[in-house]
N, CA, C and O atoms as CSV, one atom per row, in Angstrom:
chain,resi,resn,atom,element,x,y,z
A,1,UNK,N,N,-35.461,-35.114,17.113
A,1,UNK,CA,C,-34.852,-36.187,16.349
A,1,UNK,C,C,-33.637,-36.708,17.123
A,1,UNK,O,O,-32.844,-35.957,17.688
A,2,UNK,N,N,-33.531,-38.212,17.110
A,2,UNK,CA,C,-32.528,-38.218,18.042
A,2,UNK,C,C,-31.200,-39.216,16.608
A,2,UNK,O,O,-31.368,-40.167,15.846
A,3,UNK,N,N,-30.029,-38.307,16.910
A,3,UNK,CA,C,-28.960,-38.604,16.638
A,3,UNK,C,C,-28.185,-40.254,15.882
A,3,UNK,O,O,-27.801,-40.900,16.858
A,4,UNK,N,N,-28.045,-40.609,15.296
A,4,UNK,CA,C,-27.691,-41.766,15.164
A,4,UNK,C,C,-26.792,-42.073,15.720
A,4,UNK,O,O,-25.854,-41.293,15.887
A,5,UNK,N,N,-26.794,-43.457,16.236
A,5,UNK,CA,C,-25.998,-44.203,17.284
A,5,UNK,C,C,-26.401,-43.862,18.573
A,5,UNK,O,O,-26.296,-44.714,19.456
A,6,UNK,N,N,-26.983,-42.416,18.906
A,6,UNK,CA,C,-27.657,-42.414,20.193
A,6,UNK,C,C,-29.381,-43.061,20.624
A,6,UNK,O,O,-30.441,-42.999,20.002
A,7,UNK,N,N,-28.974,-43.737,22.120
A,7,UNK,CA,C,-30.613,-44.555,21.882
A,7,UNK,C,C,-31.375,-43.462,22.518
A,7,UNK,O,O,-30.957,-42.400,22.979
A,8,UNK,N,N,-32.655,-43.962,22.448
A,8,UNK,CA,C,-33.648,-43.214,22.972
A,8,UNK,C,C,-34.182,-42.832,24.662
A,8,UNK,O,O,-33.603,-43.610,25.421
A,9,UNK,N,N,-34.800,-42.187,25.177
A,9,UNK,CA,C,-34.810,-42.573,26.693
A,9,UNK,C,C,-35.432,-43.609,26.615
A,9,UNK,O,O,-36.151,-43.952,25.676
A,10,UNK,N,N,-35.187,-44.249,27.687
A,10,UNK,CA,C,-35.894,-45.319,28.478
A,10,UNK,C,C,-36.292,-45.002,29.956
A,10,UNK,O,O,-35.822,-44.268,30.826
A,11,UNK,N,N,-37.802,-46.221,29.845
A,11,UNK,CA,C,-38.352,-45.672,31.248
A,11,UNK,C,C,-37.218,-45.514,32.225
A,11,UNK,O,O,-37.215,-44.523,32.956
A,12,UNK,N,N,-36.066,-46.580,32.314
A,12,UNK,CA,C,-35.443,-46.745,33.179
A,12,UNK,C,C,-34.470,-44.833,33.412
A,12,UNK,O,O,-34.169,-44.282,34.471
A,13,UNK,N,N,-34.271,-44.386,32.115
A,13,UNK,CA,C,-33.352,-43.462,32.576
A,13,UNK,C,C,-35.045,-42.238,32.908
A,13,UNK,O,O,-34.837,-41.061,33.204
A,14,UNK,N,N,-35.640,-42.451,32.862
A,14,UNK,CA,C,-36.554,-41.203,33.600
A,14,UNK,C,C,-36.716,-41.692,35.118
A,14,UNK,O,O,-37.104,-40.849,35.926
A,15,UNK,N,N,-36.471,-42.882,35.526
A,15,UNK,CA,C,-36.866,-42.880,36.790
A,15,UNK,C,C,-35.356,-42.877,37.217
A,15,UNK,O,O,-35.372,-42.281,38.294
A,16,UNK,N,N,-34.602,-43.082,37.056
A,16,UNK,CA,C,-33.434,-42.292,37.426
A,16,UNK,C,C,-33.168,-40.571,37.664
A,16,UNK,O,O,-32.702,-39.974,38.635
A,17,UNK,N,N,-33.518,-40.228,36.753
A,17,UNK,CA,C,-33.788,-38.864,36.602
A,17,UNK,C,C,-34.859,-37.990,37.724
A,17,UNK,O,O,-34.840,-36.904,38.303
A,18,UNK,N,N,-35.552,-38.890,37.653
A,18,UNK,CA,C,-37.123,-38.669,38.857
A,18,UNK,C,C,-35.984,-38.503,40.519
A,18,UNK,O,O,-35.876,-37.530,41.265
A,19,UNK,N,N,-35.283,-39.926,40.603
A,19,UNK,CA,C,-35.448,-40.461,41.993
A,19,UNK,C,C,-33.694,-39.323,42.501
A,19,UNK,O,O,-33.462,-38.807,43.594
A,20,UNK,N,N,-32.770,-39.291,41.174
A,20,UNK,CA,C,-31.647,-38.180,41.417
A,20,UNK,C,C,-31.996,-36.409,41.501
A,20,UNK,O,O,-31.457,-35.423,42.003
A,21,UNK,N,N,-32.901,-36.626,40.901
A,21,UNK,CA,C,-33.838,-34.952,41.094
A,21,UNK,C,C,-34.175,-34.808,42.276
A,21,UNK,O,O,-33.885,-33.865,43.012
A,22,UNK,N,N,-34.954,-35.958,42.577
A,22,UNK,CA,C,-35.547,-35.517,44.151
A,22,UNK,C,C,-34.502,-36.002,45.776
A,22,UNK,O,O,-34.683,-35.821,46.980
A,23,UNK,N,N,-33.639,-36.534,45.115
A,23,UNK,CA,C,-32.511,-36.643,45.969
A,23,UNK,C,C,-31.616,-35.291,46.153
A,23,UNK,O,O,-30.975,-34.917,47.135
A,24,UNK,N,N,-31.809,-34.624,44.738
A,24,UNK,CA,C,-30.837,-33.148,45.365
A,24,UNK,C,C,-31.389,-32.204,45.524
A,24,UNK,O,O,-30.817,-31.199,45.948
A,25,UNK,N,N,-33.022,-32.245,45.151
A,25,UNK,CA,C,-34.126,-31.134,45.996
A,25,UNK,C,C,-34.056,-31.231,47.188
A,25,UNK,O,O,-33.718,-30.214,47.794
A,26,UNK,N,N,-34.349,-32.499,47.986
A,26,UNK,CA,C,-33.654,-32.928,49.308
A,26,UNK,C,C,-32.923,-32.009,49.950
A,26,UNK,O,O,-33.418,-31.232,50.767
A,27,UNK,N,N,-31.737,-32.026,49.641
A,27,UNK,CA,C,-30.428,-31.718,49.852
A,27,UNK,C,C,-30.637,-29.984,49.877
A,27,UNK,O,O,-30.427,-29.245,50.839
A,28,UNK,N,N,-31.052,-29.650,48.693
A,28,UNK,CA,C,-30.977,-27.738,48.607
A,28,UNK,C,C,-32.181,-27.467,49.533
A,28,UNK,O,O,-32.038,-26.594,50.390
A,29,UNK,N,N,-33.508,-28.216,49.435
A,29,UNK,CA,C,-34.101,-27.916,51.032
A,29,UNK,C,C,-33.913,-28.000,52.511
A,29,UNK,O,O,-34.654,-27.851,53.483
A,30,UNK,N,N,-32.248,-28.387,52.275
A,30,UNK,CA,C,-31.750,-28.743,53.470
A,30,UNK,C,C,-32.584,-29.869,54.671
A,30,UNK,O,O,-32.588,-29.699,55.890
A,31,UNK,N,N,-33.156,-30.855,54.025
A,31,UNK,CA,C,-33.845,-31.647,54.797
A,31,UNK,C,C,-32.970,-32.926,54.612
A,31,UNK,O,O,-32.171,-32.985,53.678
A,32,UNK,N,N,-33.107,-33.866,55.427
A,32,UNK,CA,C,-32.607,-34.934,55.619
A,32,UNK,C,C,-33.099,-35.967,54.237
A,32,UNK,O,O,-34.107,-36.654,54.070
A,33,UNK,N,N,-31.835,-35.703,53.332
A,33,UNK,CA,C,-32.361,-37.156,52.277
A,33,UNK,C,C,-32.321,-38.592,53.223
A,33,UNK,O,O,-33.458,-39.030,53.398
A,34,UNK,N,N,-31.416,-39.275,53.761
A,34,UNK,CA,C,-31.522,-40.404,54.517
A,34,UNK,C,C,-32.556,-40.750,54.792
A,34,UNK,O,O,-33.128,-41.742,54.342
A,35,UNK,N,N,-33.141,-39.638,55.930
A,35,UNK,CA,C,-34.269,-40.101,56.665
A,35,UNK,C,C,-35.182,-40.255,55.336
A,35,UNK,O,O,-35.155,-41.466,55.122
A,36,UNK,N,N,-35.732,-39.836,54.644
A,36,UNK,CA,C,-36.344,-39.619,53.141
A,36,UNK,C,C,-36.542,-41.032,52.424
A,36,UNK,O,O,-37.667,-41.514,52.298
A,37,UNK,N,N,-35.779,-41.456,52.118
A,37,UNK,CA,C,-35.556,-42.867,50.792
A,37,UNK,C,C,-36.658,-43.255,51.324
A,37,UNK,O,O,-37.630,-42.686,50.829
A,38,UNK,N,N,-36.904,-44.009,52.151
A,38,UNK,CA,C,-38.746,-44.788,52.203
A,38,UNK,C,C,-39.509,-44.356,51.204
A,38,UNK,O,O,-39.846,-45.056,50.250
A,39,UNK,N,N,-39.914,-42.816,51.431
A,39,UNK,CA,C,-40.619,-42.279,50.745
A,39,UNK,C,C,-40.467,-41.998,49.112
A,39,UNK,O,O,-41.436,-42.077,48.356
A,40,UNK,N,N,-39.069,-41.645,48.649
A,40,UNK,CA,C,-38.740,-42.024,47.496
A,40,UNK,C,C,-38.789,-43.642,47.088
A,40,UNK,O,O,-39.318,-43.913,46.010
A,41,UNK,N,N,-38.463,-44.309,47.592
A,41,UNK,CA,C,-38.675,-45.728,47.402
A,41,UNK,C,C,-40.491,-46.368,47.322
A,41,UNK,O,O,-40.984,-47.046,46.421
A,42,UNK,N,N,-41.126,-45.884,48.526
A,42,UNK,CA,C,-42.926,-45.969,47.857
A,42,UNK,C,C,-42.863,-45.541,46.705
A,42,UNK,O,O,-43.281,-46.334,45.862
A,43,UNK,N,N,-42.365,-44.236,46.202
A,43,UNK,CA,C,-43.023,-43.291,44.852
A,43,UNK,C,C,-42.851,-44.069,43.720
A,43,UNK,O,O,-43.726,-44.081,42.855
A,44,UNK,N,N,-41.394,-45.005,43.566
A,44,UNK,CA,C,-40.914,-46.044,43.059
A,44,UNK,C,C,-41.310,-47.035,42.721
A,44,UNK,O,O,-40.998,-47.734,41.756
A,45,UNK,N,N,-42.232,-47.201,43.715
A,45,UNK,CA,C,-42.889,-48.818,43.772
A,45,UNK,C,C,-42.373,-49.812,44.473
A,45,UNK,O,O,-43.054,-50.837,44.502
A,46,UNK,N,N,-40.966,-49.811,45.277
A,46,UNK,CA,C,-40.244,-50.745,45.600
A,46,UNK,C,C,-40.825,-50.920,46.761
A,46,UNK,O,O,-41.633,-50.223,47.376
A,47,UNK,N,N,-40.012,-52.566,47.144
A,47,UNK,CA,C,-40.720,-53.148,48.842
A,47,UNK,C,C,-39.575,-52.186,50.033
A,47,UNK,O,O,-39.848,-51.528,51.037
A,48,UNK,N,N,-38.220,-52.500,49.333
A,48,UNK,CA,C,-37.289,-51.730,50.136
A,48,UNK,C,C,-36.503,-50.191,49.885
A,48,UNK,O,O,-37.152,-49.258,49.413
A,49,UNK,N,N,-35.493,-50.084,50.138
A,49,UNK,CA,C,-34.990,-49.237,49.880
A,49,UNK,C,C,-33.001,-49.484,48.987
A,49,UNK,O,O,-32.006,-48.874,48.594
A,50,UNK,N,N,-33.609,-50.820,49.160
A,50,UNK,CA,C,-32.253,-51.261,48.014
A,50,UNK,C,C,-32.380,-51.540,46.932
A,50,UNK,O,O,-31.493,-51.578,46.079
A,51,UNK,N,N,-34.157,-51.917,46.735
A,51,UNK,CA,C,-34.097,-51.474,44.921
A,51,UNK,C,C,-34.225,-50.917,44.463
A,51,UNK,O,O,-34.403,-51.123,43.262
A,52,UNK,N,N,-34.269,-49.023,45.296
A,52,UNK,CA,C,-34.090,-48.120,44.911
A,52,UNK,C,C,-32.774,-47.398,44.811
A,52,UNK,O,O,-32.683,-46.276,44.313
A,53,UNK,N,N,-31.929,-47.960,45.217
A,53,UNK,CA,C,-30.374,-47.827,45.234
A,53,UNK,C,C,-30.017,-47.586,43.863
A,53,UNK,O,O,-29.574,-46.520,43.437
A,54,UNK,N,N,-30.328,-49.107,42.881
A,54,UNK,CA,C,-30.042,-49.011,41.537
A,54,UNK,C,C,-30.072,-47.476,40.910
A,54,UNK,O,O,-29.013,-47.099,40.410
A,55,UNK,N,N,-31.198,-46.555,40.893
A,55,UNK,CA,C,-31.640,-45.398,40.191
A,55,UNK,C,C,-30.577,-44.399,40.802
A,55,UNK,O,O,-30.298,-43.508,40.000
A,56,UNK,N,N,-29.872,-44.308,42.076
A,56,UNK,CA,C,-29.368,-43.512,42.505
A,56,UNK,C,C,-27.764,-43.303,42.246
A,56,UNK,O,O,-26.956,-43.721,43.075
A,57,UNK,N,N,-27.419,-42.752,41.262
A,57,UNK,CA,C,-25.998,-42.650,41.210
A,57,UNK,C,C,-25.391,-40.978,41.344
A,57,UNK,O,O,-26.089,-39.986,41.134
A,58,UNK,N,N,-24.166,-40.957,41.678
A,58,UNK,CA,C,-23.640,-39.895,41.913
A,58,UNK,C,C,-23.273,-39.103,40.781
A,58,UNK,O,O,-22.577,-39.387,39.807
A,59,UNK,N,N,-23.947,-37.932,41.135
A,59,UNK,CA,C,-23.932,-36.871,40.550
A,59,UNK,C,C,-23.076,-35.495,40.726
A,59,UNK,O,O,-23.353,-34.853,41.739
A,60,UNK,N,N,-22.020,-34.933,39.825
A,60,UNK,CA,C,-21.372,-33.750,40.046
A,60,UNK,C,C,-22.499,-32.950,41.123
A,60,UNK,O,O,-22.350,-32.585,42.289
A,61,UNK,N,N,-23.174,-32.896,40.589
A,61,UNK,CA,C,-25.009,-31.690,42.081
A,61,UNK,C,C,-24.763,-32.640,43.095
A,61,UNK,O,O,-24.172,-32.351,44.136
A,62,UNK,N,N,-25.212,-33.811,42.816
A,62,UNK,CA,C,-25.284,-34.413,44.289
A,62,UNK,C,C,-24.152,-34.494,44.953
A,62,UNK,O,O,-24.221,-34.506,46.182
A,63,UNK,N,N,-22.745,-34.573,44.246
A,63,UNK,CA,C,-21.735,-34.603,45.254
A,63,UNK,C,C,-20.957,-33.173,45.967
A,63,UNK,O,O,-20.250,-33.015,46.962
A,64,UNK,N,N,-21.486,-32.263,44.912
A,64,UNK,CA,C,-21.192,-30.485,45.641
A,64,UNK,C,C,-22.161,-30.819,46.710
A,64,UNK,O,O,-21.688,-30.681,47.838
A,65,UNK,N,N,-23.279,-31.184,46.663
A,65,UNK,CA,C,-24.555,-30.272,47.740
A,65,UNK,C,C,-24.071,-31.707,49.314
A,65,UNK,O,O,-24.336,-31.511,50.500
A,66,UNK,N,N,-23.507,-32.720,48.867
A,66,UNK,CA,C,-23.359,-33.160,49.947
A,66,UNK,C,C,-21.860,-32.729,50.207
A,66,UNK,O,O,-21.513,-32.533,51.372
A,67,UNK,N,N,-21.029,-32.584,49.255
A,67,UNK,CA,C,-19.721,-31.881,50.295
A,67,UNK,C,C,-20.038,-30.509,51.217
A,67,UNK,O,O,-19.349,-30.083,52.143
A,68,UNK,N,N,-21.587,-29.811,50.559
A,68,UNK,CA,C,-21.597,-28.167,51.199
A,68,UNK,C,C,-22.219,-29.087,52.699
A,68,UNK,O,O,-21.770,-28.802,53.810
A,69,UNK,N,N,-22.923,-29.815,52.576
A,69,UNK,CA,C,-23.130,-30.301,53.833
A,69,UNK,C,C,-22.485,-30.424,54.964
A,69,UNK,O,O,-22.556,-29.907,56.078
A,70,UNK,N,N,-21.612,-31.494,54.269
A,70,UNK,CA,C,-20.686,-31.633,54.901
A,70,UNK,C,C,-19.508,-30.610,55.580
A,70,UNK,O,O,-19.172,-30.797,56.750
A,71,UNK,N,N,-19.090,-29.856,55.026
A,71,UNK,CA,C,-18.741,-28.723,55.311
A,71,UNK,C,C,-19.306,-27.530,56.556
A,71,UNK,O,O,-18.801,-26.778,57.391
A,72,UNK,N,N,-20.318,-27.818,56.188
A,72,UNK,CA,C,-21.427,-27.196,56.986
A,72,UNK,C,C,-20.714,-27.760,58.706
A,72,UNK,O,O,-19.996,-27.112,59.467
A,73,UNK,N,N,-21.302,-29.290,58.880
A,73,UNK,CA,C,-20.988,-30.349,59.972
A,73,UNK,C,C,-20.152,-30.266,60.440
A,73,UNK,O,O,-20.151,-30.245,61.671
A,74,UNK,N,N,-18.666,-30.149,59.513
A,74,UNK,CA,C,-17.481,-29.853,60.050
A,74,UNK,C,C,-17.153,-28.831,60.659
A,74,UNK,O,O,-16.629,-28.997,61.761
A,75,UNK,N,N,-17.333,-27.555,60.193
A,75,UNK,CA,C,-17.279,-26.286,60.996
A,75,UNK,C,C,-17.716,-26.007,61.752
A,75,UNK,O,O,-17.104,-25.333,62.581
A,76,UNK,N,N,-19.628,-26.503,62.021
A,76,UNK,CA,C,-19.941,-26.341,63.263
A,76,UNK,C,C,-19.470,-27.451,64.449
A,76,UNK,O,O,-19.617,-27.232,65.651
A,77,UNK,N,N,-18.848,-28.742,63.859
A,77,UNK,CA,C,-18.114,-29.541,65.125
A,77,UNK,C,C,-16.846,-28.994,65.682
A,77,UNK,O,O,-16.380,-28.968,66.821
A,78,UNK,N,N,-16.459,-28.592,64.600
A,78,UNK,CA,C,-14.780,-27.748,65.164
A,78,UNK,C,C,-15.067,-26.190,65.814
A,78,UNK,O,O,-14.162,-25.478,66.250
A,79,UNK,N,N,-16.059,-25.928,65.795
A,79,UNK,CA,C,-16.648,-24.957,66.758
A,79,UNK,C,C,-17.071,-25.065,68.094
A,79,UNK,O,O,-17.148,-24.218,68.985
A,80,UNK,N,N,-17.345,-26.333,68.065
A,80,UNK,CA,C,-17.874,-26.979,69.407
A,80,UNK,C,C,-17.072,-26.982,70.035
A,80,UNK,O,O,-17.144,-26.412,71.124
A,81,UNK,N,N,-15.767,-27.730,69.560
A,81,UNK,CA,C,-14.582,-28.503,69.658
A,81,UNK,C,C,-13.352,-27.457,70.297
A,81,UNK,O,O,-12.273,-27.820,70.767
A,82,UNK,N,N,-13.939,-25.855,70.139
A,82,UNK,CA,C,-12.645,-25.172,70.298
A,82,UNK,C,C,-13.351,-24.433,71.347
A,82,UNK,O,O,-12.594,-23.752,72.039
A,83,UNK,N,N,-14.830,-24.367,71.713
A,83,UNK,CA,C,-15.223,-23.611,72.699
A,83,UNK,C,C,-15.396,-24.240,74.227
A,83,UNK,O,O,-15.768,-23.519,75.153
């Protein structure tokens, strides 16, 4: 039962849900999301990869798993950097 005053899903928030899910599976498989979007963007239906932009917003998950990334990058450049 859903709540009064709250609306219901919409397709739009499941394919949000779809395209931010598989953006931070991405990420914990440690594979390249970037290189990726095409392929999320076919699954989509879209011609490009900017009208798949819309579905993609930042997420507390998505922004830990890209700071651990990042993190990652940094330490091994400042490793480089000192040897």
């Amino acid at each position: 039962m859903i709540p009064p005053g709250v609306s219901p899903p919409r397709l739009h928030d499941l394919r949000h849900s779809c395209a931010v899910g598989t953006l931070a599976r991405w990420y914990r498989d440690g594979g390249d999301p970037q290189a990726r979007l095409h392929i999320l963007s076919t699954f989509l239906g879209h011609v490009d990869i900017n009208s798949t932009a819309i579905y993609l917003t930042t997420t507390p998950e998505l922004l830990d798993l890209a700071n651990r990334r990042f993190e990652a990058f940094a330490a091994a450049t400042l490793r480089e950097g000192l040897a």
